[in-house]
N, CA, C and O atoms as a Tinker XYZ file with bonds, in Angstrom:
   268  protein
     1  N     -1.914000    0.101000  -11.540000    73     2
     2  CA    -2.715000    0.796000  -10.552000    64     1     3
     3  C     -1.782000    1.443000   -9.534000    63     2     4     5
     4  O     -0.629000    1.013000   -9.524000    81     3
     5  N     -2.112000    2.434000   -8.654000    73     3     6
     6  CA    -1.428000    3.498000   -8.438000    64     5     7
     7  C     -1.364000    3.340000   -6.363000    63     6     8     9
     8  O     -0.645000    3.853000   -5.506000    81     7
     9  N     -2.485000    2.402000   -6.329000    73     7    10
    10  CA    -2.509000    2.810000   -4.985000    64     9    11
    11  C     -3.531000    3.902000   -4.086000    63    10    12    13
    12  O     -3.707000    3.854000   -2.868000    81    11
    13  N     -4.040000    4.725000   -4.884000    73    11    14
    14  CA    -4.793000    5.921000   -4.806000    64    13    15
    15  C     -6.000000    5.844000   -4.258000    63    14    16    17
    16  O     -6.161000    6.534000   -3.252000    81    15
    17  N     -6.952000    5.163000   -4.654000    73    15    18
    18  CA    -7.959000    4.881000   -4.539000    64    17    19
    19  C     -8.448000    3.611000   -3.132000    63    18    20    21
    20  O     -7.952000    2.492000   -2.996000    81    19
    21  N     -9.496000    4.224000   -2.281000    73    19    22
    22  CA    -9.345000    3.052000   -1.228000    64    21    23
    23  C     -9.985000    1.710000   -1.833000    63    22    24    25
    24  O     -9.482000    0.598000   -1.672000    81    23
    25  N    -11.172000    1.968000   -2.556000    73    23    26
    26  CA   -11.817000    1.548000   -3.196000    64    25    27
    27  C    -10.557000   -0.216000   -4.264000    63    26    28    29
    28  O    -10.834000   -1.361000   -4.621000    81    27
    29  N     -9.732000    0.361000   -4.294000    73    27    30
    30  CA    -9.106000   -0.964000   -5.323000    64    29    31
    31  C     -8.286000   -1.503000   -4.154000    63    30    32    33
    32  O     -7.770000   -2.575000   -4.470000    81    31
    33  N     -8.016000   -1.152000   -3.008000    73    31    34
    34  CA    -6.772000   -1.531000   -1.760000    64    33    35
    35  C     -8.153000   -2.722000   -1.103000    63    34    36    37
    36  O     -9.384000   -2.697000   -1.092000    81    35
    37  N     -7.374000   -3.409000   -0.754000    73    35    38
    38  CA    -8.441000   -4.626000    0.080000    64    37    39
    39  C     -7.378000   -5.833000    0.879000    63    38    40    41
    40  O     -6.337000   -6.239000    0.363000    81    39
    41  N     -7.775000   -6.174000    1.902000    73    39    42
    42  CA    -6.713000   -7.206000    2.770000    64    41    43
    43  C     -6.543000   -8.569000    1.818000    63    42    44    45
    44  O     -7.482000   -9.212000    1.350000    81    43
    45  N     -5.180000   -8.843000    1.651000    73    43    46
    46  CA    -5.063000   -9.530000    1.310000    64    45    47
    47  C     -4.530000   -9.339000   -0.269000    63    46    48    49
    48  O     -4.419000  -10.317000   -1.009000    81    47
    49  N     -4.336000   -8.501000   -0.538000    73    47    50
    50  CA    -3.534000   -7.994000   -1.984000    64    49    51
    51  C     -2.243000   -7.801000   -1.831000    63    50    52    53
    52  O     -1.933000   -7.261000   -0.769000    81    51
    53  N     -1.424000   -8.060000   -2.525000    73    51    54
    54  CA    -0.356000   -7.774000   -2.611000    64    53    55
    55  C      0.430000   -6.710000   -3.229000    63    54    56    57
    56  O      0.646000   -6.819000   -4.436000    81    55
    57  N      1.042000   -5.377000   -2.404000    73    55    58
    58  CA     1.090000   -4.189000   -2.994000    64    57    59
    59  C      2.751000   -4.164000   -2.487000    63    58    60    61
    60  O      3.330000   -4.925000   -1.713000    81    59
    61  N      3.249000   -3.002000   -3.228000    73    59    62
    62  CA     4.478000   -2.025000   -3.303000    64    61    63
    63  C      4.077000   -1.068000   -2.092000    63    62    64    65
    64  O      2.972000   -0.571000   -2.311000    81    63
    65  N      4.524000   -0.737000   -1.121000    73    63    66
    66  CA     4.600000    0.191000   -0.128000    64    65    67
    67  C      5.540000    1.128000    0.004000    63    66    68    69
    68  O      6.675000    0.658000   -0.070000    81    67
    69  N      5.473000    2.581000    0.216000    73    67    70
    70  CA     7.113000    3.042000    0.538000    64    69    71
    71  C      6.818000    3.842000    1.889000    63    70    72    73
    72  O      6.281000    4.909000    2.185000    81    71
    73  N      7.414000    2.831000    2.530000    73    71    74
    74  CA     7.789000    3.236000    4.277000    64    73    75
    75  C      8.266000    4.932000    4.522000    63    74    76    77
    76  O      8.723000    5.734000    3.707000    81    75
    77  N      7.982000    5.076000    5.840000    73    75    78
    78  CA     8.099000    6.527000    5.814000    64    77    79
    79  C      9.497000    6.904000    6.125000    63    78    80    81
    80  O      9.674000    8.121000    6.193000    81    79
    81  N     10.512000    6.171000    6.326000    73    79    82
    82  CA    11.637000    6.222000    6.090000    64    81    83
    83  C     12.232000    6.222000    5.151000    63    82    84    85
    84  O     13.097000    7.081000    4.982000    81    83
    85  N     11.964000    5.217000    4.170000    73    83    86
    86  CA    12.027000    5.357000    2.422000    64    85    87
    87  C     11.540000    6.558000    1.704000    63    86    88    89
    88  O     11.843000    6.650000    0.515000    81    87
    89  N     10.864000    7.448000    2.227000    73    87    90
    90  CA    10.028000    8.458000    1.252000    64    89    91
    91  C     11.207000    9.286000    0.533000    63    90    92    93
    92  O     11.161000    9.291000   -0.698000    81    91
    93  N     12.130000    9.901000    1.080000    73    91    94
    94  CA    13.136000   10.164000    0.407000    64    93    95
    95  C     13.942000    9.792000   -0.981000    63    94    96    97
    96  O     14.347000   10.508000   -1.897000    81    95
    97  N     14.010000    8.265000   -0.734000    73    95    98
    98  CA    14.593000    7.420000   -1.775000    64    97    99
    99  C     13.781000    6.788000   -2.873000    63    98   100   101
   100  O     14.292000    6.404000   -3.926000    81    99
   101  N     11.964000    6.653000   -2.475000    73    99   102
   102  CA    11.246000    6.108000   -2.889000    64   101   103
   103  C     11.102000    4.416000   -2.940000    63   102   104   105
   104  O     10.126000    3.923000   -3.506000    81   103
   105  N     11.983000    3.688000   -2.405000    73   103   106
   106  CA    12.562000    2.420000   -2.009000    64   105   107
   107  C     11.196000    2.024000   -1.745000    63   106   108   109
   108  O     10.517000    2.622000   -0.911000    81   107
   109  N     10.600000    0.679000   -2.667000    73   107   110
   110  CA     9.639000   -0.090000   -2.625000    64   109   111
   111  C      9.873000   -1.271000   -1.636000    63   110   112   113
   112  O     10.818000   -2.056000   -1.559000    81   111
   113  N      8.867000   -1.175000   -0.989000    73   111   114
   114  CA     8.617000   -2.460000    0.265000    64   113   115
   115  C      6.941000   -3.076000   -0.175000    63   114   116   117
   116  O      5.831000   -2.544000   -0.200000    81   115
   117  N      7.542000   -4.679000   -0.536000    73   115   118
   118  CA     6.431000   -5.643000   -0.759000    64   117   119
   119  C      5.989000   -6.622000    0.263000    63   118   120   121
   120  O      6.679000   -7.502000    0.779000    81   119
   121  N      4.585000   -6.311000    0.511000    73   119   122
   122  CA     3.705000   -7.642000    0.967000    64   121   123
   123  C      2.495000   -7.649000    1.131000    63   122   124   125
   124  O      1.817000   -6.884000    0.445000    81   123
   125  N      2.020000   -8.306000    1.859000    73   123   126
   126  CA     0.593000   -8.392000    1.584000    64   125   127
   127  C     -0.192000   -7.290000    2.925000    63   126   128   129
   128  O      0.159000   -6.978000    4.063000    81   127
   129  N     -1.083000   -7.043000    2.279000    73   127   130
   130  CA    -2.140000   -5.899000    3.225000    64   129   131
   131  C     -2.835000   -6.900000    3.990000    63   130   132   133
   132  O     -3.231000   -7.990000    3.578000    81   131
   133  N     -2.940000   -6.433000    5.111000    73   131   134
   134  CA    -3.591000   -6.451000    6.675000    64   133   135
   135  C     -4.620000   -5.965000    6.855000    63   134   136   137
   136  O     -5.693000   -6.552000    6.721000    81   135
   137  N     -4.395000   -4.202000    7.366000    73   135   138
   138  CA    -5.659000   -3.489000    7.298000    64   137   139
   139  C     -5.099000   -2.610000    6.284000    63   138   140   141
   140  O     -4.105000   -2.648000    5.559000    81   139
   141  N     -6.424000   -1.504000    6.543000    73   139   142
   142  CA    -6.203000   -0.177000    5.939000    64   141   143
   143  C     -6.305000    0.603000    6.482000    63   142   144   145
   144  O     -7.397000    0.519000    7.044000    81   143
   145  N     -5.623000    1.798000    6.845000    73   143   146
   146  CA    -5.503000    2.492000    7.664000    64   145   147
   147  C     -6.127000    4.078000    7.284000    63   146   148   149
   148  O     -6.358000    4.820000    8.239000    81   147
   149  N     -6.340000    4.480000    6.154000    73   147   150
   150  CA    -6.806000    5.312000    5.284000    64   149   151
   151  C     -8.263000    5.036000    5.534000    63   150   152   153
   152  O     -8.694000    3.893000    5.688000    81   151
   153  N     -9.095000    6.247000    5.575000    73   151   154
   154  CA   -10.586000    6.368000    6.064000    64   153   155
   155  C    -11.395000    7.025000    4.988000    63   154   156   157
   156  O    -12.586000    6.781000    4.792000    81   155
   157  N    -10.470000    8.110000    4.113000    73   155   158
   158  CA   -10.728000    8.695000    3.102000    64   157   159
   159  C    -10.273000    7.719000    2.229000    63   158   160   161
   160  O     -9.328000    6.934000    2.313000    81   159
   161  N    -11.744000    8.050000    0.732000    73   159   162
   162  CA   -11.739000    7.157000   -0.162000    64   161   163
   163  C    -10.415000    7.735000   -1.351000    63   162   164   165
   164  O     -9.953000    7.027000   -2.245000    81   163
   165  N    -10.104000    8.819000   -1.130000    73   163   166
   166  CA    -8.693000    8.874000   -2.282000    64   165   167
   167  C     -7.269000    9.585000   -1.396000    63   166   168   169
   168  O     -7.345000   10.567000   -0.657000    81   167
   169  N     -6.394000    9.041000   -1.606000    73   167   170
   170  CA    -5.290000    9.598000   -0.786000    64   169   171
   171  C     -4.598000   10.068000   -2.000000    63   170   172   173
   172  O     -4.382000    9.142000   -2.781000    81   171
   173  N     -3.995000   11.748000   -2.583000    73   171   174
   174  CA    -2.919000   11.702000   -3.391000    64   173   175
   175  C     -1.670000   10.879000   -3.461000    63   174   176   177
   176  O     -1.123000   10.382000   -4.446000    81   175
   177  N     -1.260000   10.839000   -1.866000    73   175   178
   178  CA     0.089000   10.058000   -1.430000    64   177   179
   179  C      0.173000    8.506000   -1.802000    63   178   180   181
   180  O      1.123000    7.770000   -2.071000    81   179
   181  N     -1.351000    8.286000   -1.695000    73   179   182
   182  CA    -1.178000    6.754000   -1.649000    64   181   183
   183  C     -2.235000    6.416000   -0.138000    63   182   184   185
   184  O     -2.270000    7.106000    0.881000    81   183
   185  N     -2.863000    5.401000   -0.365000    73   183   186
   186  CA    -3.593000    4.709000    0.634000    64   185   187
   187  C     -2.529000    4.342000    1.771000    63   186   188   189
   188  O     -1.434000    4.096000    1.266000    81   187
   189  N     -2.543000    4.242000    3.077000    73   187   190
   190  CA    -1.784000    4.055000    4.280000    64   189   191
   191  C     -2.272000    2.513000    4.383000    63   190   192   193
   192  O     -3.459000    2.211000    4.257000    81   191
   193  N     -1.084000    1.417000    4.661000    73   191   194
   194  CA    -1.864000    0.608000    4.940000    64   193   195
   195  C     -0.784000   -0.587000    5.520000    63   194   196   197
   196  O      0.398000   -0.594000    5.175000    81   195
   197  N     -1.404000   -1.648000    6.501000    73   195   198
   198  CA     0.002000   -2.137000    7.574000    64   197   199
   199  C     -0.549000   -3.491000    6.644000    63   198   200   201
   200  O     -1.608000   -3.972000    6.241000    81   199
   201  N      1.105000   -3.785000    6.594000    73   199   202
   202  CA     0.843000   -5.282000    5.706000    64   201   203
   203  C      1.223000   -6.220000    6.751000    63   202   204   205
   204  O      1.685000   -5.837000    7.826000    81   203
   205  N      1.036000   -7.451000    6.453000    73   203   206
   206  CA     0.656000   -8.812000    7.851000    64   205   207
   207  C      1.826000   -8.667000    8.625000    63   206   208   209
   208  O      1.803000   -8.911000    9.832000    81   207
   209  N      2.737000   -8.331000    8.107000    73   207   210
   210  CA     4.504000   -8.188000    8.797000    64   209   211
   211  C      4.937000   -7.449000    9.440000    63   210   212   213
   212  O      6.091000   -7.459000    9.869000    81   211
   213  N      3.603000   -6.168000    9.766000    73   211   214
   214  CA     2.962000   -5.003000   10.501000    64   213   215
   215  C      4.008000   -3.483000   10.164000    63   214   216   217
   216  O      4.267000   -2.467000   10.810000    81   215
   217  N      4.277000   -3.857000    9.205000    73   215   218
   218  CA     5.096000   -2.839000    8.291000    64   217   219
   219  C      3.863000   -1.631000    7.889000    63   218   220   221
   220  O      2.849000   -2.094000    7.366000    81   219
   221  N      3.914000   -0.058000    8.121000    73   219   222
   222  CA     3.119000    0.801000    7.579000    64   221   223
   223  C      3.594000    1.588000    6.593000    63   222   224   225
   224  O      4.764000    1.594000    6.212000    81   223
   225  N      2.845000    2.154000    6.231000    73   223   226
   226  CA     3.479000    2.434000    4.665000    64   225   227
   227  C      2.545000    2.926000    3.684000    63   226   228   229
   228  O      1.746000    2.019000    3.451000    81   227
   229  N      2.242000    4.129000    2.890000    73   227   230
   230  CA     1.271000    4.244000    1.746000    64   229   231
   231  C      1.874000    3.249000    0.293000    63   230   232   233
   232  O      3.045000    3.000000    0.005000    81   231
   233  N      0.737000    2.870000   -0.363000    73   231   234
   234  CA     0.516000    2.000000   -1.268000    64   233   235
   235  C      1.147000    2.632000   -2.454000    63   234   236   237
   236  O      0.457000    3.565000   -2.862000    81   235
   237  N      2.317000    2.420000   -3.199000    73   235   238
   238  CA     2.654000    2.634000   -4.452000    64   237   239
   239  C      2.733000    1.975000   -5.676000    63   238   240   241
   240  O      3.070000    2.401000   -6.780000    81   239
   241  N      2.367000    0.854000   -5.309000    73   239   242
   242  CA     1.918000   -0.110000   -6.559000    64   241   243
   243  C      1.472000   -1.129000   -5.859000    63   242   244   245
   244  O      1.815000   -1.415000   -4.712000    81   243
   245  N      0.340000   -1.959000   -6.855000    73   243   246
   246  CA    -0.869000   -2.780000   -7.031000    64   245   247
   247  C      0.163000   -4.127000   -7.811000    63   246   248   249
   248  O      0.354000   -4.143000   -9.027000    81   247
   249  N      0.699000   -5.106000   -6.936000    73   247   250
   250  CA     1.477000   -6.187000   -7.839000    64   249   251
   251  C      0.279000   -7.167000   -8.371000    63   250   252   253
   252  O     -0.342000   -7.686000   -7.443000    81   251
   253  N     -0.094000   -7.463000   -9.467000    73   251   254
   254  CA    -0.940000   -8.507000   -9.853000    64   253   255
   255  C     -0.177000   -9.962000   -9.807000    63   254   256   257
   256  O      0.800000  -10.253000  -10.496000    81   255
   257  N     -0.651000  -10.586000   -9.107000    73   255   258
   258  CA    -0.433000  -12.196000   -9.804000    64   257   259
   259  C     -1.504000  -12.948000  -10.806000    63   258   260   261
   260  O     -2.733000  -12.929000  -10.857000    81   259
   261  N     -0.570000  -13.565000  -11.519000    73   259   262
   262  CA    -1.497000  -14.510000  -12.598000    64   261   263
   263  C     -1.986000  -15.877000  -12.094000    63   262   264   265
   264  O     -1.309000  -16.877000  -12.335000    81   263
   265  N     -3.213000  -15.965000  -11.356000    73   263   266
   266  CA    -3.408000  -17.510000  -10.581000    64   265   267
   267  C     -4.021000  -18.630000  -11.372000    63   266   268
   268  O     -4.175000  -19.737000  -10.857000    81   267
């Protein structure tokens, strides 16, 4: 999953972020979502979203765990 959609982003998931300092390099930053900061239901870029560590950042990957 891509991140794209607000609809699959929800607090408490654990996603790939790339900070807006990273956008250049594409350099993945992981943790868990907070809020969502995205209001529109599809972002091309990626959903915006501050993870608990208050890091912001659009969503570039959806990490699944197996529980």
């Amino acid at each position: 999953m891509n991140g794209q959609n607000r609809k699959d982003i929800y607090p408490g998931l654990e996603v790939g972020i790339i900070l807006k300092k990273d956008q250049r390099s594409g350099k993945l930053t992981y943790g868990i979502v907070k809020d969502i900061l995205t209001s529109s239901p599809f972002h091309s870029r990626g959903i915006k979203v501050r993870l608990e560590d208050g890091q912001v950042g659009r969503v570039a990957e959806v990490t699944w765990l197996d529980t």
